[in-house]
N, C-alpha and C positions, 0 to 999 in steps of 0.2 A: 545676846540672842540665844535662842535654847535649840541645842542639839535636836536632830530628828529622833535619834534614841530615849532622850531624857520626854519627849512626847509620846514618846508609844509608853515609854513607862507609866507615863501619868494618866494615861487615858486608859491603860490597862490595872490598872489600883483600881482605879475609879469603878472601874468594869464587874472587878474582884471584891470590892467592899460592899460593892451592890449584893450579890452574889454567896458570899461564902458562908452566913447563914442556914442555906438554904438546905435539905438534905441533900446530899450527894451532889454536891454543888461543883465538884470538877466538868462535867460533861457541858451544863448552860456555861459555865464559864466559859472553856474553850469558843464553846457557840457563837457567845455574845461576841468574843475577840474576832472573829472571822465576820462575824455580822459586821465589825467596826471598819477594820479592818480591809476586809476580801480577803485576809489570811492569819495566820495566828502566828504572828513574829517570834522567832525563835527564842528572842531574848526575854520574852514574857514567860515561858516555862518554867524558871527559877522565880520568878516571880509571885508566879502559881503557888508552887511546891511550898514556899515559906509560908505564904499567905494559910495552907489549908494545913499545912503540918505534916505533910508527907514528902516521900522522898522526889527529888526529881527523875530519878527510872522511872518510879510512878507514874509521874504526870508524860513523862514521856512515851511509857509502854503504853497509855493511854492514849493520847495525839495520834502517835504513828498506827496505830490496831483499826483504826477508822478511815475508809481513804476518801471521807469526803474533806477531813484538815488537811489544809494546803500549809506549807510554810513557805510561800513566796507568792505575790500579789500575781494573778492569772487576767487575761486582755478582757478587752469590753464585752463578749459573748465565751460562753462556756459552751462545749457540743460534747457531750457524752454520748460515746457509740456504744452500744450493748456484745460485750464478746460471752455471755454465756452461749451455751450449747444450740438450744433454741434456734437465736437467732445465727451462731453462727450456720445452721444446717439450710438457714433460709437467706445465704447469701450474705452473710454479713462480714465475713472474712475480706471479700471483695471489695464491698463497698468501704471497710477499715483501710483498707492500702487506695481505696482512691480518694479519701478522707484525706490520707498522710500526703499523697500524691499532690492532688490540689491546692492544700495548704502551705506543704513543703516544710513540714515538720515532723516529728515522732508524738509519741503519748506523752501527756502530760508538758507539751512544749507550748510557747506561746510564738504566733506568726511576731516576726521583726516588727511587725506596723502593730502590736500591740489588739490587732483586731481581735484575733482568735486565740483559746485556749481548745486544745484536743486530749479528750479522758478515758482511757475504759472505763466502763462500770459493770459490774458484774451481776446481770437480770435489774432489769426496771419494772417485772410484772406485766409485763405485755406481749408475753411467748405464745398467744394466742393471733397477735398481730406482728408477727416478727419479719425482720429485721426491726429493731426498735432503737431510737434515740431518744437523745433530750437536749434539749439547746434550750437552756438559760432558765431551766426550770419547767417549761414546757414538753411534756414527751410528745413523740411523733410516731406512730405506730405504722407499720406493712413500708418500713422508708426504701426507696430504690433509688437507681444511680441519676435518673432523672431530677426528684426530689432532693436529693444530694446535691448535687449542681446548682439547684434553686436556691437551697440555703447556704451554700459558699457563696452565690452570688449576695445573698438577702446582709451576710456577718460581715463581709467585706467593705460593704459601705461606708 
């Protein structure tokens, strides 16, 4: 029977052969792994690194310098709350601690039941409609504590 590691290996070659061609082929790579994935397994960065011929700082100053690369699989819905300025001046600070509150997590944590992952992100471009979120891809713009409650209720499910 084959290791769970010896498959992320394999699926990630796979990934990389496709890929390392290509110019500047670390960044889709990364991408593709996380599209695979839901995150870019640690153990595929040395992977990387030999694959394109650079060193693994590299590929690692690379991963980490990005915070949408995760290195750990995140629950069935993502909710990214907006802490730039903006929104913070429009209530957002609030609504982030009753995010954590309801949840019963910190950033970047996933609830025990695997339902929710909770993220800063820093402006999603909607400082026009702020407080601003994004859940699972989707942004939600002018979000309040009402709307908030709706969509813990909606991720919970």
């Amino acid at each position: 029977m084959q290791s769970a590691s010896t498959d992320i290996a394999e699926r990630a070659i796979g990934i990389i052969d496709q890929l390392k061609g290509k110019e500047g082929p670390l960044l889709p790579i990364l991408h593709e792994l996380q599209a695979e994935f839901g995150y870019v397994p640690r153990e595929t960065l040395p992977i990387i690194a030999g694959a394109l011929n650079i060193s693994r700082a590299e590929v690692h100053g690379v991963f980490t310098f990005y915070h949408d690369y995760r290195d750990h699989p995140t629950g069935r819905h993502v909710l990214k709350l907006c802490r730039a300025e903006s929104c913070q001046s429009m209530g957002g600070d609030a609504l982030a601690d009753r995010a954590r509150e309801l949840l019963g997590i910190d950033w970047h944590g996933t609830t025990p039941d695997g339902a929710v992952t909770l993220e800063p992100v820093y402006c999603l471009g909607l400082c026009a409609c702020s407080p601003s979120a994004m859940l699972d891809g989707e942004v939600i713009g002018r979000l309040d504590a009402e709307r908030l409650e709706e969509i813990m209720t909606e991720v919970r499910l």
